[in-house]
N, C-alpha and C positions, 0 to 999 in steps of 0.2 A: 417797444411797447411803452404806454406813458397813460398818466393818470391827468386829468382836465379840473377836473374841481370834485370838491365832497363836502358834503351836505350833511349835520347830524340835527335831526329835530326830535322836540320833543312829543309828549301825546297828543298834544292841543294840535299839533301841525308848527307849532312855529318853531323856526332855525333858530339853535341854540347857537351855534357854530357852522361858517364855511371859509374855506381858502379853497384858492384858486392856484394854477399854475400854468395852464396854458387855454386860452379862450380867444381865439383869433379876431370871433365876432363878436364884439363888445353885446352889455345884457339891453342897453341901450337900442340899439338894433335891433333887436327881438322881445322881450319881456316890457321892458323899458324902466322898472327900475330893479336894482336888486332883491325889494321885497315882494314884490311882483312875481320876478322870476322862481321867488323860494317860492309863494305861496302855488306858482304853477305844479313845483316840482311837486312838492309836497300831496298837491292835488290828483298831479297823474296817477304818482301809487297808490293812493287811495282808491281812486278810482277803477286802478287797473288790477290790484288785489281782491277789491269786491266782485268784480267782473269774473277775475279767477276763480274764488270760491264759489259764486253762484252755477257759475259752470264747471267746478270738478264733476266728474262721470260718478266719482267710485264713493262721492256723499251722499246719504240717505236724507240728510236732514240741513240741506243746503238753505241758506237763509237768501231771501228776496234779494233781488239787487239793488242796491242801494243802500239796504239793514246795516248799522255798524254788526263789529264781528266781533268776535274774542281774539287776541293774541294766539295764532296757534290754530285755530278753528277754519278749517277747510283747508284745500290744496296752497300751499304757498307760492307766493310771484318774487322769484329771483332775480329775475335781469330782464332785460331787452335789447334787442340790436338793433343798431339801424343804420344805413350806409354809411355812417361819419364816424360814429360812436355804439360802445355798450354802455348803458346804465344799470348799474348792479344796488339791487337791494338787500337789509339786513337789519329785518324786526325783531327787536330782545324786549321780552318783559324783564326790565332787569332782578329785582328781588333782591337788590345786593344789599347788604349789610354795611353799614358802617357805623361800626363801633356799636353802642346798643340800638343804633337805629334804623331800622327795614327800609330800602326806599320801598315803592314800587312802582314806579313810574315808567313807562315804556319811552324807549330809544330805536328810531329809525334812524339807520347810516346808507347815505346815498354817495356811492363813487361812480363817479362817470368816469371811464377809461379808453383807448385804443378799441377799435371793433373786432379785432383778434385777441384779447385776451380772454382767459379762459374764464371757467367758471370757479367765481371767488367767494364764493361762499365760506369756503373755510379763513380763507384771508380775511375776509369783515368779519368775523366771527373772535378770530386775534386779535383783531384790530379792536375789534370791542374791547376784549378781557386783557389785553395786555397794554394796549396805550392809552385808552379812555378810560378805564375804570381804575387805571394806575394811577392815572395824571390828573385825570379830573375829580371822579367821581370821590376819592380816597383824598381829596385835597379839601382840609379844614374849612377851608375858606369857600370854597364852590357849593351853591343852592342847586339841589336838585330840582332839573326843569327851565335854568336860567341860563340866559346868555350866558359863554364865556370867552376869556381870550387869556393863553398863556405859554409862554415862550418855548418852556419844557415840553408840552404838548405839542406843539410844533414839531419842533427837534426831533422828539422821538416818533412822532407821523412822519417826517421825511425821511429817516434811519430807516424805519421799517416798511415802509415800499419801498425804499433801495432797495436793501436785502431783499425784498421779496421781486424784486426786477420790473417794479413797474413805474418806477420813478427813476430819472439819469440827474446828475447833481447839474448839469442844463439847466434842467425846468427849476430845480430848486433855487436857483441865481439868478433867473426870467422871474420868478414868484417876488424873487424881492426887491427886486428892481425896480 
């Protein structure tokens, strides 16, 4: 099993952060530029989240499609599969605290993985509170909502898909290559 790229954007839609590790067909090819292909990404779950909500069965008070929505508000869109790949999603309103100051900005985490891998919810969910909101969010220096790039952050995103089996030290030596 192996992980392809992941994606974290902020509320606006735009990609704060992505690496890559294995992408056969260049973004070139398909999107045609990297900003391109985020602003795609970012577009499907939007789009496929509203679609979600407007269609849960068991909401009384589903909002139009199209409506933005609240964090949290209607049925939630975890993943997708599709013959090559799954893309797995993982919307946090964060609320996190640092030091006397609240953010509250929302974080989407998009990992595209192997198309047998299971449902990772609970993994993007760690993956939030134990390497992004360590390494980033918790770091003096990082603006909430803004690009970032940082070495430690890395390191500990390739450690823990190791451990959690979805990354082989392969692709992490293809990543850097």
């Amino acid at each position: 099993m192996g992980c392809f790229n992941i994606y974290i954007f902020n509320r606006q839609g735009t990609c704060i952060y992505y690496h890559e590790w294995f992408r056969p067909k260049s973004v070139k090819q398909g999107a045609g530029t990297l900003q391109d292909d985020q602003k795609q990404m970012f577009g499907l779950f939007w789009t496929l989240s509203n679609f979600c909500a407007t269609m849960d069965p068991k909401d009384q008070d589903k909002p139009q499609l199209g409506t933005p929505r609240k964090i949290g508000q209607g049925c939630k869109f975890r993943s997708f599969t599709a013959n090559n790949y799954k893309c797995n999603f993982l919307e946090v309103p964060s609320g996190i605290k640092v030091g006397c100051q609240k953010c509250t900005w929302t974080c989407l985490l998009v990992l595209n993985t192997h198309r047998e891998a299971p449902d990772l919810t609970d993994v993007l969910q760690a993956l939030y509170d134990d390497i992004f909101v360590e390494y980033v969010v918790k770091n003096p220096l990082y603006v909430p909502g803004q690009s970032f790039q940082s070495e430690q952050f890395v390191n500990a995103l390739n450690a823990f898909l190791r451990q959690n089996g979805l990354l082989q030290q392969q692709q992490i030596m293809q990543a850097s290559a």
